[in-house]
Gaussian input, Z-matrix of N, CA and C with variables (Angstrom, degrees):
# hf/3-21g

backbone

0 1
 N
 C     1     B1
 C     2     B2     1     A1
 N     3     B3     2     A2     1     D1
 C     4     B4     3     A3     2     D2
 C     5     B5     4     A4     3     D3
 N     6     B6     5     A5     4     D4
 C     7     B7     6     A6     5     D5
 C     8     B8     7     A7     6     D6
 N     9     B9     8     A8     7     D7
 C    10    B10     9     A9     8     D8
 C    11    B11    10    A10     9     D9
 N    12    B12    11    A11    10    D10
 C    13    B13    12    A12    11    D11
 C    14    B14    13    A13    12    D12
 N    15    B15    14    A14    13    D13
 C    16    B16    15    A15    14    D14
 C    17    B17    16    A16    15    D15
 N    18    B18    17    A17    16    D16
 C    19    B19    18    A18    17    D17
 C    20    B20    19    A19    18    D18
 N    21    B21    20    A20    19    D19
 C    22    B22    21    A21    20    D20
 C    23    B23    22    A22    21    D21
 N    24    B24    23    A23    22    D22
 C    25    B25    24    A24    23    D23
 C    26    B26    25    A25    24    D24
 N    27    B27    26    A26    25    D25
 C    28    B28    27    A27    26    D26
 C    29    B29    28    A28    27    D27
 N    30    B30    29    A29    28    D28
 C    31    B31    30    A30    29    D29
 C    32    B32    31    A31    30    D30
 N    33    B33    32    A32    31    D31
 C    34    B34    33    A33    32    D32
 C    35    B35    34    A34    33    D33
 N    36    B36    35    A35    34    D34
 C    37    B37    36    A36    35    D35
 C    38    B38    37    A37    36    D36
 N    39    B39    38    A38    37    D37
 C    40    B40    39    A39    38    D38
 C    41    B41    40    A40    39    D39
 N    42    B42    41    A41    40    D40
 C    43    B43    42    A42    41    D41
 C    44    B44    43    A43    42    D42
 N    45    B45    44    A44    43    D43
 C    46    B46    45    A45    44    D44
 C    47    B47    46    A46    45    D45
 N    48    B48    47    A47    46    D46
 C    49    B49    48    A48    47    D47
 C    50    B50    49    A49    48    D48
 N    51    B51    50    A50    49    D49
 C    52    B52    51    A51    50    D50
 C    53    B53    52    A52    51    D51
 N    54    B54    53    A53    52    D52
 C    55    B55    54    A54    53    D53
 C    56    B56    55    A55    54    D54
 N    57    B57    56    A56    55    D55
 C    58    B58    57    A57    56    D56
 C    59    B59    58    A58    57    D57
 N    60    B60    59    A59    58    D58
 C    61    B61    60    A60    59    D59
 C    62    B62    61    A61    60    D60
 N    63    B63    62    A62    61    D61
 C    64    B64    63    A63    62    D62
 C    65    B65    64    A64    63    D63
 N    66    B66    65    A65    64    D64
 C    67    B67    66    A66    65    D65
 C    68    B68    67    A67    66    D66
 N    69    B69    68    A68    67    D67
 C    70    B70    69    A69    68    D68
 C    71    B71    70    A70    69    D69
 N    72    B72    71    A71    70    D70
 C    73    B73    72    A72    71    D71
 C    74    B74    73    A73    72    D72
 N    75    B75    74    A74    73    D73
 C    76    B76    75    A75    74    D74
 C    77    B77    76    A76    75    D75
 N    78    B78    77    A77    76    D76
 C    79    B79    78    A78    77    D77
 C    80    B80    79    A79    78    D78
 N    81    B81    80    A80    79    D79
 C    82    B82    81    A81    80    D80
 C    83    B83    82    A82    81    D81
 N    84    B84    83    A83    82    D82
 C    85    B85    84    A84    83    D83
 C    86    B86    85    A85    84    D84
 N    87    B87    86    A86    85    D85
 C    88    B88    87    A87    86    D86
 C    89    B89    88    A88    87    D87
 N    90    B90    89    A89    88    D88
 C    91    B91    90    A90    89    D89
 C    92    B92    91    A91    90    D90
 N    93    B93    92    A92    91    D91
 C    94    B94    93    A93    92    D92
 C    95    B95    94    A94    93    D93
 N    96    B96    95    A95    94    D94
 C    97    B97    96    A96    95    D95
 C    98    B98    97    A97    96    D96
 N    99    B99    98    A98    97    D97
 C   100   B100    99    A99    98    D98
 C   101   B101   100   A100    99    D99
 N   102   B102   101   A101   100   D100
 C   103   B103   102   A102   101   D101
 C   104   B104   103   A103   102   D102
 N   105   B105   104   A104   103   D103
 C   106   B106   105   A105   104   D104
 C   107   B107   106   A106   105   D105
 N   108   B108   107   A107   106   D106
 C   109   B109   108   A108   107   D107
 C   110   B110   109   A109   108   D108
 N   111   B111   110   A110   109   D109
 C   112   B112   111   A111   110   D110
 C   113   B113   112   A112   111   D111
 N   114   B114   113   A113   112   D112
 C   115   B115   114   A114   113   D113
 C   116   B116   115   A115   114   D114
 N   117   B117   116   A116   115   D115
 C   118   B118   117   A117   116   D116
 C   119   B119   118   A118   117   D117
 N   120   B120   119   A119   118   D118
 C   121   B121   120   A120   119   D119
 C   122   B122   121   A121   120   D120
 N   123   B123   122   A122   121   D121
 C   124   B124   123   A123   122   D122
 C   125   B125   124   A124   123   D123
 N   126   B126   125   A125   124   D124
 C   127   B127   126   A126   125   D125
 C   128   B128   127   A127   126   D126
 N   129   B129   128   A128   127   D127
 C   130   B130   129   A129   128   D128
 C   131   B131   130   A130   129   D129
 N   132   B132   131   A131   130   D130
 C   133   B133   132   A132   131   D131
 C   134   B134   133   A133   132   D132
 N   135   B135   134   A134   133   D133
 C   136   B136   135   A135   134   D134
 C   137   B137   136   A136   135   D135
 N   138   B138   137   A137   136   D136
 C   139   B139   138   A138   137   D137
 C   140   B140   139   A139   138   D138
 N   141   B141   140   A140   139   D139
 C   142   B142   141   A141   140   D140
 C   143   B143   142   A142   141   D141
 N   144   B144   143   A143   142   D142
 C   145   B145   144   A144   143   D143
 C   146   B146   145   A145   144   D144
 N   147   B147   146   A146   145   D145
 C   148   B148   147   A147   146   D146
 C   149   B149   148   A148   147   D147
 N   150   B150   149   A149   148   D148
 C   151   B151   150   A150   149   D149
 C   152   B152   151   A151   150   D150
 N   153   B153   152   A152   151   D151
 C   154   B154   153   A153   152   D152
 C   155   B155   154   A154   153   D153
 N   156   B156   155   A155   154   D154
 C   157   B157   156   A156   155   D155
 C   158   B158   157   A157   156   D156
 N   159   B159   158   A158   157   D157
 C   160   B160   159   A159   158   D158
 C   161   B161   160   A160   159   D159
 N   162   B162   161   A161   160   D160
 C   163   B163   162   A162   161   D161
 C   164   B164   163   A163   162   D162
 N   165   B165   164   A164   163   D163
 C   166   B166   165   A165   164   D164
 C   167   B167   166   A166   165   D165
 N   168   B168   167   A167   166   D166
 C   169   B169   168   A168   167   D167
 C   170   B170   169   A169   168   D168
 N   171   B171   170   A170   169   D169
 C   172   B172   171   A171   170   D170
 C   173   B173   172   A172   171   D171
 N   174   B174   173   A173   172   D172
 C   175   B175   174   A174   173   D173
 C   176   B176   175   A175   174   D174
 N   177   B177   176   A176   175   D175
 C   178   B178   177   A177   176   D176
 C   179   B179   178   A178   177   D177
 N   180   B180   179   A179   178   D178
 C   181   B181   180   A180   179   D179
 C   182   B182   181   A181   180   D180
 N   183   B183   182   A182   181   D181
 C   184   B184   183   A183   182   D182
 C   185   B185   184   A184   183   D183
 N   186   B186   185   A185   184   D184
 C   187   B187   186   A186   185   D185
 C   188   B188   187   A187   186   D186
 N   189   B189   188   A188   187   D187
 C   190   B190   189   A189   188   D188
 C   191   B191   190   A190   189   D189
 N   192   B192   191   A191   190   D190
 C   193   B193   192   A192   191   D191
 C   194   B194   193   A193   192   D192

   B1=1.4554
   B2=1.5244
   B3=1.3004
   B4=1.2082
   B5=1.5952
   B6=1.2751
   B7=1.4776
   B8=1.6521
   B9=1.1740
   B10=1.1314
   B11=1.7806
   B12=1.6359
   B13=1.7797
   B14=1.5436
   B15=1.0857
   B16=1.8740
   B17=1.8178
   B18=1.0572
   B19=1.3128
   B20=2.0766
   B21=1.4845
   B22=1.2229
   B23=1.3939
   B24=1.1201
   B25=1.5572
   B26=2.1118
   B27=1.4429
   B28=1.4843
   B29=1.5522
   B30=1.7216
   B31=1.3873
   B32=1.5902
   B33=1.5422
   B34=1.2935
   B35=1.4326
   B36=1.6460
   B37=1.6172
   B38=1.5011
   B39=1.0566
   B40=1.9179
   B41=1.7244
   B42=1.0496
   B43=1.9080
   B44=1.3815
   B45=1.2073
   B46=1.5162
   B47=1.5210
   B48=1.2417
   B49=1.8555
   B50=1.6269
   B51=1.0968
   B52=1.7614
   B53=1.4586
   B54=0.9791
   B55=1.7121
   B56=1.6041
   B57=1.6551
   B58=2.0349
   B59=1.5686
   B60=0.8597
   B61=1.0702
   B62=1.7977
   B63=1.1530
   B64=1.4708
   B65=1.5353
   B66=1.6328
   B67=1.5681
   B68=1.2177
   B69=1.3949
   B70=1.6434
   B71=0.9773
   B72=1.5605
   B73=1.0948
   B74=1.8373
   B75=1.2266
   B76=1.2524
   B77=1.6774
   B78=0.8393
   B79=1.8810
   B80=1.5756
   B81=0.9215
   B82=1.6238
   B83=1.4310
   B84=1.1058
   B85=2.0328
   B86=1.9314
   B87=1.0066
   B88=1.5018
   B89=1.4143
   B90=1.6561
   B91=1.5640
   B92=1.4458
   B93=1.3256
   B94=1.7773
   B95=1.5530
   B96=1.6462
   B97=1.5169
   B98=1.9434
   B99=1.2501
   B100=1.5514
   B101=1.7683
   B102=0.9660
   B103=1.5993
   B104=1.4802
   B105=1.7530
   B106=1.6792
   B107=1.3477
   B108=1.2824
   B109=1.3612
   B110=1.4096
   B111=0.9917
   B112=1.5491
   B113=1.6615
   B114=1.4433
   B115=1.5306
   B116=1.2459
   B117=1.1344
   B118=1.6672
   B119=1.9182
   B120=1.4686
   B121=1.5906
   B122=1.6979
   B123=1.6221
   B124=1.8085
   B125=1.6088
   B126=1.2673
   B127=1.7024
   B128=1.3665
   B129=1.0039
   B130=1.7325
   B131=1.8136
   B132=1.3927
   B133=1.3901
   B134=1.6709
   B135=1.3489
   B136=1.3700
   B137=1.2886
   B138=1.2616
   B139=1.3263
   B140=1.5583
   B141=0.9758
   B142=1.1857
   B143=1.7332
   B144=1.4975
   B145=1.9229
   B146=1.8410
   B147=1.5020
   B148=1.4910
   B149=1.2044
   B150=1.7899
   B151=1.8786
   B152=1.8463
   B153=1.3159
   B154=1.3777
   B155=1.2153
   B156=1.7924
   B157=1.1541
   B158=1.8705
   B159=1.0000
   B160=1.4640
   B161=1.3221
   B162=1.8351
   B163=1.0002
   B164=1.4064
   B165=2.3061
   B166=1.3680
   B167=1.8367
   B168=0.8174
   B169=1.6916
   B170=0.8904
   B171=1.3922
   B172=1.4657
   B173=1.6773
   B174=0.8912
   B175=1.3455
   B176=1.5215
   B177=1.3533
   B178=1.5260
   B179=2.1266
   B180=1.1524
   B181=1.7432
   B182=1.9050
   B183=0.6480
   B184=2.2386
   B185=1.3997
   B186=1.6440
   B187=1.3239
   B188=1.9987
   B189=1.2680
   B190=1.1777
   B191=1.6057
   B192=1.2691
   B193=1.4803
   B194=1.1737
   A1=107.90
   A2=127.25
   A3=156.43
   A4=112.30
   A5=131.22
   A6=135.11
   A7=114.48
   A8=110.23
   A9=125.70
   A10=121.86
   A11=99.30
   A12=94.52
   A13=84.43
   A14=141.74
   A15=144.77
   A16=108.01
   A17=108.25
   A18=99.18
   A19=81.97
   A20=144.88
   A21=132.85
   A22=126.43
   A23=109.88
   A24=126.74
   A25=112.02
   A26=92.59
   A27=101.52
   A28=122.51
   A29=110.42
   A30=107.11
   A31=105.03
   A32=137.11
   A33=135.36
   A34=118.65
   A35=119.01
   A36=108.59
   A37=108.00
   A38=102.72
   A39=107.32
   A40=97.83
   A41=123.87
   A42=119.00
   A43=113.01
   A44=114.16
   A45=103.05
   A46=120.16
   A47=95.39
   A48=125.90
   A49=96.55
   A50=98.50
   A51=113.95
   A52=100.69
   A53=143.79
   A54=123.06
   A55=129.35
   A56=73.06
   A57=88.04
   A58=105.87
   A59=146.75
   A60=159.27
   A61=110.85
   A62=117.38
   A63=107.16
   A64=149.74
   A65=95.95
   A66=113.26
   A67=139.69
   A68=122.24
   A69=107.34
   A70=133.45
   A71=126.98
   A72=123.31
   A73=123.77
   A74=91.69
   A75=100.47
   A76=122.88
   A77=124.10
   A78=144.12
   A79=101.54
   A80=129.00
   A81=112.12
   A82=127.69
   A83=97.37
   A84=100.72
   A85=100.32
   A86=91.67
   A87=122.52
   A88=97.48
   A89=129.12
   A90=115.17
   A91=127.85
   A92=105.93
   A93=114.23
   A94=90.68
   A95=91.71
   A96=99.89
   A97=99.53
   A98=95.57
   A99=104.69
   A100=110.29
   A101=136.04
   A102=133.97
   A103=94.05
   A104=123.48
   A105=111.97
   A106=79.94
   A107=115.77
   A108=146.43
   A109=114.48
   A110=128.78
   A111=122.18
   A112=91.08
   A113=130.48
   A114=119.23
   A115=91.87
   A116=129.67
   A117=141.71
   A118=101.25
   A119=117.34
   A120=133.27
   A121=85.16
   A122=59.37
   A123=106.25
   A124=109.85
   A125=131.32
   A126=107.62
   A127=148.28
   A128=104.55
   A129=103.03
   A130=108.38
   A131=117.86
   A132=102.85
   A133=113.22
   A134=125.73
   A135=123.33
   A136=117.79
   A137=106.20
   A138=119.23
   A139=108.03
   A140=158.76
   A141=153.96
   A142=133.00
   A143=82.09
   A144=129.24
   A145=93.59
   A146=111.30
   A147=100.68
   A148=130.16
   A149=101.07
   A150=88.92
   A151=97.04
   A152=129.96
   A153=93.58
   A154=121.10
   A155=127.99
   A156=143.22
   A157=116.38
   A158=118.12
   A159=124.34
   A160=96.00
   A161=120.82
   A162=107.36
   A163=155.41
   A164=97.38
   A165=110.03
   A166=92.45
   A167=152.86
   A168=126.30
   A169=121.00
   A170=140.27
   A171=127.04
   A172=100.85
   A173=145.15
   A174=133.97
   A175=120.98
   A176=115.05
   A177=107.23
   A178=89.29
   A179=97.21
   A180=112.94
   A181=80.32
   A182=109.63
   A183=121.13
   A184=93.31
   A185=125.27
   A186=120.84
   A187=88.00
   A188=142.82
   A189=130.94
   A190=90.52
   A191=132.67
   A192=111.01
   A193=107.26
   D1=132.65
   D2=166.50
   D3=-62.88
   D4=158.59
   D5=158.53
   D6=-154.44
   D7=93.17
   D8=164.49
   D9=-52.82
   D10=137.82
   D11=-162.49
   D12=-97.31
   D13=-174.44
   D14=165.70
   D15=-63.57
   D16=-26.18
   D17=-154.66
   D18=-89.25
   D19=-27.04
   D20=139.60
   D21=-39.12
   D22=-53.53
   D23=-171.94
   D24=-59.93
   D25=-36.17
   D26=169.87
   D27=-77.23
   D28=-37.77
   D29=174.02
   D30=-81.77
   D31=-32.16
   D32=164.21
   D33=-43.12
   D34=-41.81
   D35=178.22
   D36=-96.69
   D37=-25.69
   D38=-167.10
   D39=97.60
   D40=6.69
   D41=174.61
   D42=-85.89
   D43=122.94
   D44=152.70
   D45=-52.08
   D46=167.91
   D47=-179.21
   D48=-44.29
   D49=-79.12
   D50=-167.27
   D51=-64.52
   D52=-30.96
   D53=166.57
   D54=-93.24
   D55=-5.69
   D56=152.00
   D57=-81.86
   D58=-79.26
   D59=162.93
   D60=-23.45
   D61=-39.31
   D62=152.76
   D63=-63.16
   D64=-46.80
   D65=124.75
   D66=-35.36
   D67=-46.50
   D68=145.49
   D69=-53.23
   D70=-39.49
   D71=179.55
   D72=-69.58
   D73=-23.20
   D74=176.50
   D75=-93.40
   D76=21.61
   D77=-152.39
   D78=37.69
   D79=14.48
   D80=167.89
   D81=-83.83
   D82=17.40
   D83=174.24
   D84=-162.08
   D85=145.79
   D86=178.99
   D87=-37.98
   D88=117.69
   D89=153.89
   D90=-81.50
   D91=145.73
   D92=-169.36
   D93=-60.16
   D94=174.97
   D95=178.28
   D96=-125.32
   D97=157.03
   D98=177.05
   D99=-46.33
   D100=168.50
   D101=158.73
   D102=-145.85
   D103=-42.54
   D104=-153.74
   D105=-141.91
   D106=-163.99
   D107=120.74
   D108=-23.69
   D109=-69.60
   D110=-157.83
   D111=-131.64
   D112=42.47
   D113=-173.46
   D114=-143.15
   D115=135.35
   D116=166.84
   D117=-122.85
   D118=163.20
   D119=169.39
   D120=-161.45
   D121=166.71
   D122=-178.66
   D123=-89.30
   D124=125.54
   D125=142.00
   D126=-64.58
   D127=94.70
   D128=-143.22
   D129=-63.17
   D130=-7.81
   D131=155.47
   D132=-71.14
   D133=-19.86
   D134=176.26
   D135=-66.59
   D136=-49.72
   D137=174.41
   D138=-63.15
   D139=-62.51
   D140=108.64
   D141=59.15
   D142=-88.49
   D143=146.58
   D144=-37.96
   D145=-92.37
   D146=179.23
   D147=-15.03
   D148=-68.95
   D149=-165.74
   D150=-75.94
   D151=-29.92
   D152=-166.65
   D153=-75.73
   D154=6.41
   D155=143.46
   D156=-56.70
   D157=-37.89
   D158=161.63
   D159=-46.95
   D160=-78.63
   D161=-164.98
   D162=-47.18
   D163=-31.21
   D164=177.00
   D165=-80.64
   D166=-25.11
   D167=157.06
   D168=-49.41
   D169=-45.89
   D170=-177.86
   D171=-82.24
   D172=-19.96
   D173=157.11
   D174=-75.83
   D175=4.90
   D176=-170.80
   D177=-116.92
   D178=-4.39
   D179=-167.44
   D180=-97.57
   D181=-45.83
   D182=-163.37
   D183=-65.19
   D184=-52.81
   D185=-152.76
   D186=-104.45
   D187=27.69
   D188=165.65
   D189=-126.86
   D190=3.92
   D191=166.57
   D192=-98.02

């Protein structure tokens, strides 16, 4: 297992910080997990999981138009 820090997780989706983080708040993106005190990561199969869930929507949006 992998753990992605934010500053991966932002060049991996193309999102900024803060609409990653809005997306968490809203359940639409994977929440980090504790590591420290002041350290959070990603699971980068979660993260992962996400976009190729992006992807089957825009292909399930492609093949119903």
């Amino acid at each position: 297992m992998k753990i992605l820090r934010c500053k991966e997780v932002t060049v991996k989706t193309g999102l900024p910080r803060t609409t990653i983080y809005e997306m968490i708040k809203e359940k639409l993106f994977p929440a980090p997990i504790q590591l420290g005190p002041r350290t959070t990561g990603w699971v980068e199969d979660e993260v992962e999981d996400w976009l190729l869930e992006k992807v089957k929507e825009r292909d399930t949006v492609a093949c119903s138009a």
